[in-house]
C-alpha positions in Angstrom: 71.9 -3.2 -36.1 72.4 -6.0 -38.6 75.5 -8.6 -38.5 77.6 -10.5 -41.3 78.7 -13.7 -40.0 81.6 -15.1 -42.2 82.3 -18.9 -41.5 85.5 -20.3 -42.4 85.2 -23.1 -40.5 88.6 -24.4 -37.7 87.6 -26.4 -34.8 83.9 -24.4 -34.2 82.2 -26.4 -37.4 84.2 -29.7 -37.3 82.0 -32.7 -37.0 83.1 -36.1 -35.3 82.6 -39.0 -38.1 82.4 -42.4 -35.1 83.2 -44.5 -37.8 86.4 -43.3 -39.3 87.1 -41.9 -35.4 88.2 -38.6 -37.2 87.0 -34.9 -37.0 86.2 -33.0 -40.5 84.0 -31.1 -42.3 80.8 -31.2 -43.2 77.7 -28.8 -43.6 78.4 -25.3 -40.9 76.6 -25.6 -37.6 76.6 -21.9 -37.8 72.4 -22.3 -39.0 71.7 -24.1 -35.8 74.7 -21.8 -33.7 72.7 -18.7 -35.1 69.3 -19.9 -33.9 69.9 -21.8 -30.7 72.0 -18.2 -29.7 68.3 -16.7 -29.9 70.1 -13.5 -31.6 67.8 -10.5 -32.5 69.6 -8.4 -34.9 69.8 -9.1 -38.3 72.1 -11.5 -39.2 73.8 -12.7 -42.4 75.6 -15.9 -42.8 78.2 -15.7 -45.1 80.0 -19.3 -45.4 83.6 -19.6 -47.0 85.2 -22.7 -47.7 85.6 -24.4 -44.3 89.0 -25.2 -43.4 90.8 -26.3 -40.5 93.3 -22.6 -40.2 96.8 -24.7 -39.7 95.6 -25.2 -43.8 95.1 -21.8 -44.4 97.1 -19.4 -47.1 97.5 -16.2 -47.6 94.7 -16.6 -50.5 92.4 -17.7 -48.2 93.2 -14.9 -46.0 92.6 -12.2 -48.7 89.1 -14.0 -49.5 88.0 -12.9 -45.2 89.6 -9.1 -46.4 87.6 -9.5 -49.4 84.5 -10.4 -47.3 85.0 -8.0 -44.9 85.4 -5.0 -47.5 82.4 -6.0 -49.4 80.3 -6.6 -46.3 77.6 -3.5 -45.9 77.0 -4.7 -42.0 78.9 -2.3 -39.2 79.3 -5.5 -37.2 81.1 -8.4 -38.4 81.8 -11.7 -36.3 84.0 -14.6 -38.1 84.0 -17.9 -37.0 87.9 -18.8 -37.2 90.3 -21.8 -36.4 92.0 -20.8 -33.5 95.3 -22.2 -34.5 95.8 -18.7 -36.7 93.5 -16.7 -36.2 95.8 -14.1 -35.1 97.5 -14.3 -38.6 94.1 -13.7 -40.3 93.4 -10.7 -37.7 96.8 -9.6 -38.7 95.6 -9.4 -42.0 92.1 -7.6 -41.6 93.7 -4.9 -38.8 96.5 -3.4 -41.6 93.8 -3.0 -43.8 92.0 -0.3 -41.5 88.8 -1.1 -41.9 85.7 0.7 -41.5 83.6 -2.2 -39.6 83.7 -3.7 -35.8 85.6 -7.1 -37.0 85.5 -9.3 -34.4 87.1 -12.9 -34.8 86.1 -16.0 -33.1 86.1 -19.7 -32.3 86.2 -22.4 -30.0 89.0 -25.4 -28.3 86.2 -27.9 -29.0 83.8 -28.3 -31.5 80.3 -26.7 -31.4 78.6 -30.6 -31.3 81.0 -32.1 -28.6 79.3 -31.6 -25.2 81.1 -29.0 -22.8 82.2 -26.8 -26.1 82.8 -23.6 -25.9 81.8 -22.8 -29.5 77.8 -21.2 -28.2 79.2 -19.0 -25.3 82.4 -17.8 -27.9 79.9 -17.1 -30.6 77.5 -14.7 -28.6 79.9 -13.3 -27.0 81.5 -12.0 -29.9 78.0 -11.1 -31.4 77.7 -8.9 -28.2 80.9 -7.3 -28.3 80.5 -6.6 -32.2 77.9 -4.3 -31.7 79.3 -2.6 -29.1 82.8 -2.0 -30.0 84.4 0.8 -31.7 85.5 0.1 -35.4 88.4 -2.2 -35.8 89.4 -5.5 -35.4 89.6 -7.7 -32.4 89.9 -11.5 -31.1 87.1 -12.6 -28.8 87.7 -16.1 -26.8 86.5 -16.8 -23.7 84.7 -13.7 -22.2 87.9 -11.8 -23.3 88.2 -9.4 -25.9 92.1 -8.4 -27.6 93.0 -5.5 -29.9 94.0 -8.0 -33.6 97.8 -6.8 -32.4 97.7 -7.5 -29.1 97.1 -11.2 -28.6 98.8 -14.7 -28.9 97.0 -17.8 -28.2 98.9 -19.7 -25.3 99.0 -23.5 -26.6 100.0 -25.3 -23.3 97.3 -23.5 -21.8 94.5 -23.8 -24.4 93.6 -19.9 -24.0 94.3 -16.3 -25.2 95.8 -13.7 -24.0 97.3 -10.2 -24.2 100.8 -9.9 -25.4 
């Protein structure tokens, strides 16, 4: 089984600049994610614009539907802010897709030590290739039906609704 990994960057592929004290964006650690994951199906990276998902619009939204449509992979994982990733999910489930979608990211970013970025992104490798088609939000070793999840903000966690 091959995968399409679409990056759109959130709080998985921010970079600390110690200068300007400040996270941002820089070049996706999704390369180095990919091969320190040690993943043996094909994989293709697919990198959108990279944006923090509180600055996401609905244009940005229909550029993952876009991605998603167009992708000939079975599984698909995208590497989300977390902030909306529900909204994006939102998106991709009404449009009844063919493909396992399964959306992702982390509370910390990938290069600050104790992230959960590594164990979010294999695990929703795993679970792509397993599930039936449709689209879902993996965080955390738990996996949510797109319409069936809210992330809980005082907590820093998913869970079913």
């Amino acid at each position: 089984m091959s995968l399409r990994i679409i990056a759109t960057g959130g709080t998985f592929d921010k970079h600390y600049d110690e200068i300007a004290g400040q996270l941002g964006f820089g070049a996706s650690h999704l390369p180095q994610v990919i091969a320190r994951a040690r993943i043996t199906a094909d994989v293709v990276l697919e990198e959108l614009p990279l944006l923090d998902s509180l600055e996401m619009q609905d244009a940005d939204r229909q550029r993952v539907l876009v991605s998603c449509r167009s992708a000939t992979q079975r599984g698909i994982v995208i590497v989300h802010g977390t902030d909306t990733m529900q909204l994006t999910a939102q998106v991709l489930g009404q449009a009844a897709l063919a493909s396992t979608v399964v959306l992702t990211g982390a509370m910390i970013p990938y290069e600050i030590a104790n992230s959960d970025a590594l164990f979010n992104f294999g695990f929703a490798c795993g679970v792509a290739q397993v599930l039936p088609p449709g689209v879902y939000v993996a965080m955390n070793g738990q996996v949510f039906a797109w319409n069936k999840v809210a992330k809980n903000r005082s907590a820093g966690v998913f869970e079913q609704v």
